[in-house]
C-alpha positions in Angstrom: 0.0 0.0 0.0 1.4 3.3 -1.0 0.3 6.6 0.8 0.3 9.7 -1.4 -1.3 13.1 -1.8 -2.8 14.3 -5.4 -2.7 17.6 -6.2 -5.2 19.3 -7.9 -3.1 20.3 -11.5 -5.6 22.3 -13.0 -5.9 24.9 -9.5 -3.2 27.7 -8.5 -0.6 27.5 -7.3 -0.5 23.2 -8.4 -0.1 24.4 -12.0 3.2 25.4 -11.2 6.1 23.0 -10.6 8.4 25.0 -8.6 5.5 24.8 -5.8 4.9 21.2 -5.9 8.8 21.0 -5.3 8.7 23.4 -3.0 6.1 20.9 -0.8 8.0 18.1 -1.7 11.1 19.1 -0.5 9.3 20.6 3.2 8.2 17.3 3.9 10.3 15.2 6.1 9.5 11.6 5.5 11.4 10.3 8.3 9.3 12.1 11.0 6.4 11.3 9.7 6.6 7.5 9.3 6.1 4.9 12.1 5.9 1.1 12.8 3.4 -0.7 14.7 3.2 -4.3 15.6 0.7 -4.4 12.5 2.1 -1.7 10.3 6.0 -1.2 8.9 5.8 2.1 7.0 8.8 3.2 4.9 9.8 5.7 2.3 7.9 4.7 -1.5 11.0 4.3 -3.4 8.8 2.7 -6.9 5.6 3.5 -9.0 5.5 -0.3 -9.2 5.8 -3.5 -7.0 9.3 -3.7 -4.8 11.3 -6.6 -6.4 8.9 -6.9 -9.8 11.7 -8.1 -12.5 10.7 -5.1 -15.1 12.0 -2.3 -12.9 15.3 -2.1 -10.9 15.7 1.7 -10.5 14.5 3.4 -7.8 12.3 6.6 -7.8 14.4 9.6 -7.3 12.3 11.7 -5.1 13.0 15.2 -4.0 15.1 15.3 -0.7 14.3 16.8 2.5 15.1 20.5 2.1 13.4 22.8 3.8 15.8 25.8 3.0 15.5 25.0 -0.5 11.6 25.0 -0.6 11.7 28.2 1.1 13.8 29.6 -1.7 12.0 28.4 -4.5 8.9 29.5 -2.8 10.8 33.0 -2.8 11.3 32.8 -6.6 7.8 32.0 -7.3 6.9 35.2 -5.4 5.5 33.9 -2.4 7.1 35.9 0.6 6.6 35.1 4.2 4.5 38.1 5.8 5.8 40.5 8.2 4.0 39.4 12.1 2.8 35.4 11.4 5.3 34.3 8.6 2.7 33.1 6.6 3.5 33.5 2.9 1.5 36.1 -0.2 1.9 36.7 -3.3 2.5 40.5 -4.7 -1.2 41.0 -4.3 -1.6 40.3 -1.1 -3.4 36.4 -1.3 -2.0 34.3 1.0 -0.1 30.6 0.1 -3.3 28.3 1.5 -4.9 25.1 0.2 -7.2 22.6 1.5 -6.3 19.1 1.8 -9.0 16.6 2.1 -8.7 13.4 3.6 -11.0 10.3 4.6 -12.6 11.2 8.3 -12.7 7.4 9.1 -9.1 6.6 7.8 -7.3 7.3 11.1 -3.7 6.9 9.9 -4.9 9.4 7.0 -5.8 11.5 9.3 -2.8 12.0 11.2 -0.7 12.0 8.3 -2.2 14.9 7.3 -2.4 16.6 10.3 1.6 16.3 10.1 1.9 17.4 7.0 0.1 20.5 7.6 2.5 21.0 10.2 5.5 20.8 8.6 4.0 22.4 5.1 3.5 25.4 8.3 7.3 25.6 8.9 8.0 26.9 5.1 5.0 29.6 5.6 2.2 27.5 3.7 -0.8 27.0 5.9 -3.0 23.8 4.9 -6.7 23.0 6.4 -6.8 19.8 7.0 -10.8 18.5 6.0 -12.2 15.4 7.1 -14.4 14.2 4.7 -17.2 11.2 4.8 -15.8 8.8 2.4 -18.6 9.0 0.0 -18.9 12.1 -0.8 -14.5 12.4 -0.9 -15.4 10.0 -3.5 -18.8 11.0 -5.4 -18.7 14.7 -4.7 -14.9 15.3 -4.4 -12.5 12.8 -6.3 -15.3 11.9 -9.3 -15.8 15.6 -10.2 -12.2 16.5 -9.4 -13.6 19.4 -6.9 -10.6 19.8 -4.5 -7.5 21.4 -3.9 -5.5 18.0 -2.4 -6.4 14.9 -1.5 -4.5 12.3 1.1 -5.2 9.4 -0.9 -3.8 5.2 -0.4 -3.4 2.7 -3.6 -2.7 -0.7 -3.8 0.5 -1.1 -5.9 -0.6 -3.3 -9.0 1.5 -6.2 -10.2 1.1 -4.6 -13.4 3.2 -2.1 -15.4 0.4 -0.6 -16.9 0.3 2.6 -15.4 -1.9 4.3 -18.8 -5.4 4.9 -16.5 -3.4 6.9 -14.1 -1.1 9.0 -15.2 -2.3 9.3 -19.5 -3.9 12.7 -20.2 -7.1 10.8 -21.6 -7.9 9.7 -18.5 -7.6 13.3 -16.7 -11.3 14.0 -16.7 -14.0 13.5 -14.2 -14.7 10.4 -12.9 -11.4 9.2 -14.7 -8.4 7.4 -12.8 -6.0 10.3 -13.3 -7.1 11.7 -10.6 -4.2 14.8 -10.3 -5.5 15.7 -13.5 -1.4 15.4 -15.1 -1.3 16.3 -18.6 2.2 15.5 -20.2 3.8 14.6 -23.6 6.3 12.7 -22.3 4.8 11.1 -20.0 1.9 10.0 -22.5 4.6 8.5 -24.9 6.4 6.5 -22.2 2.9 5.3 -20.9 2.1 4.1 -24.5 5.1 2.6 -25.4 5.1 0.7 -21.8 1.3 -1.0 -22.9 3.2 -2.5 -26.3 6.7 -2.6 -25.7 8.0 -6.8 -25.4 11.9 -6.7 -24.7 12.5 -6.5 -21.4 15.2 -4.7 -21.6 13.2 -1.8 -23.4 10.4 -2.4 -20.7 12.9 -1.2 -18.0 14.1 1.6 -19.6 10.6 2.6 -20.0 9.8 1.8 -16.3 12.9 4.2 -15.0 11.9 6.9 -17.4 8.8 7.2 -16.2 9.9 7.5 -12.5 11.7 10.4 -13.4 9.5 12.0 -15.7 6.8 11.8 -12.9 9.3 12.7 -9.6 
C-alpha cells in the first residue's frame, strides 16, 4: 500500500512546478513514518511493485530541504508576511490550500495533520478537511472538486500505469485523478502498454519514475 497526496493540477498554485517542489522538498518523510506491531511504514522508493523483475531503479524523489523549498517559494513570489510568517503573493493572497482526507481513515488522518504541520514551517498553511468517504469520492474525487487529496493505492502487479497518469484519463470520474497532462509522460505510458523486450520495458519503467518525480 502506498500513501500519497494528489494535487489538484488544474488549480493555482498546483499548475506550477516550482511549488509542488517546494512541498515536496518541506516534507520530512522520516518524522512522519512509524511502525506498529501491524504496520512497517517506509519511504515509497517505486511506481511499481518492490522486487517486480521489469524495474530495478528506484524513484528519485525530491530530498528533505526545507531551506530549498523556502527559496523556491521566494522565486515564485510567495514571501513570508511580516508578524505570522505566513506566505503572499504580490497582491496580497495568501499561500493556503485545502487538503481533504478520509474522516474514518485514522492513519490518514494523522498524516495529514503532520503534514500540515510541517507544510507550516515553510510559511504555507494547509486546512486539513475530514471528509465522509462517500462524498470524498462521489462529490470530491469523481468531479475532481478539491484542492488536495491524502489518498492510499494498492500497488498493482502490473506495469500498466496508462489509466493513471495518461492525459485521456484526466477527466471527471477518470483514474488520473491529479488531472497530469504531459507529452512525455503520455509516450512513455504508451510505449510501456506494447513494448515486449525486457530490456526496453525497464528503460521505459525508470523513465517514467523520473518523468513523474
Amino acid at each position: 500500500i502506498q500513501h500519497f497526496v494528489a494535487w489538484n493540477l488544474e488549480r493555482t498554485p498546483f499548475d506550477r512546478n516550482p511549488v509542488r517542489l517546494a512541498l515536496a522538498k518541506a516534507v520530512d518523510s522520516g518524522e512522519l513514518l512509524r511502525n506498529t506491531p501491524t504496520e512497517f511504514q517506509q519511504p515509497v522508493t517505486s511506481l511499481f511493485y518492490p522486487g517486480i523483475p521489469y524495474c530495478d531503479s528506484p524513484m528519485e524523489l525530491p530530498l528533505h530541504d526545507p531551506r530549498g523549498a523556502e527559496n523556491l517559494l521566494d522565486a515564485e513570489g510567495y514571501k513570508r508576511a511580516e508578524g505570522n510568517g505566513l506566505r503572499k503573493d504580490g497582491n496580497g493572497d495568501e499561500l493556503q490550500f485545502t487538503l481533504a482526507v478520509n474522516e474514518a481513515n485514522p492513519e490518514h488522518c494523522r498524516l495529514a495533520a503532520a503534514l500540515a504541520e510541517q507544510w507550516l514551517q515553510v510559511g504555507v498553511r494547509v486546512e486539513v478537511e475530514e471528509v465522509e468517504w462517500g462524498e470524498l469520492l462521489t462529490e470530491r474525487l469523481l468531479t475532481r472538486d478539491f484542492d488536495a487529496v491524502f489518498l492510499s493505492w494498492e500497488v498493482p502487479y502490473e506495469r500498466d500505469r496508462y489509466r493513471v497518469w495518461h492525459s485521456s484519463e484526466a477527466g471527471p470520474g477518470e483514474g488520473n485523478v491529479s488531472g497530469l497532462r504531459d507529452p512525455v509522460v503520455d509516450e512513455i505510458l504508451e510505449k510501456l502498454r506494447r513494448e515486449e523486450d525486457p530490456d526496453e520495458v525497464k528503460i521505459c519503467t525508470a523513465r517514467l519514475q523520473e518523468a513523474i518525480a
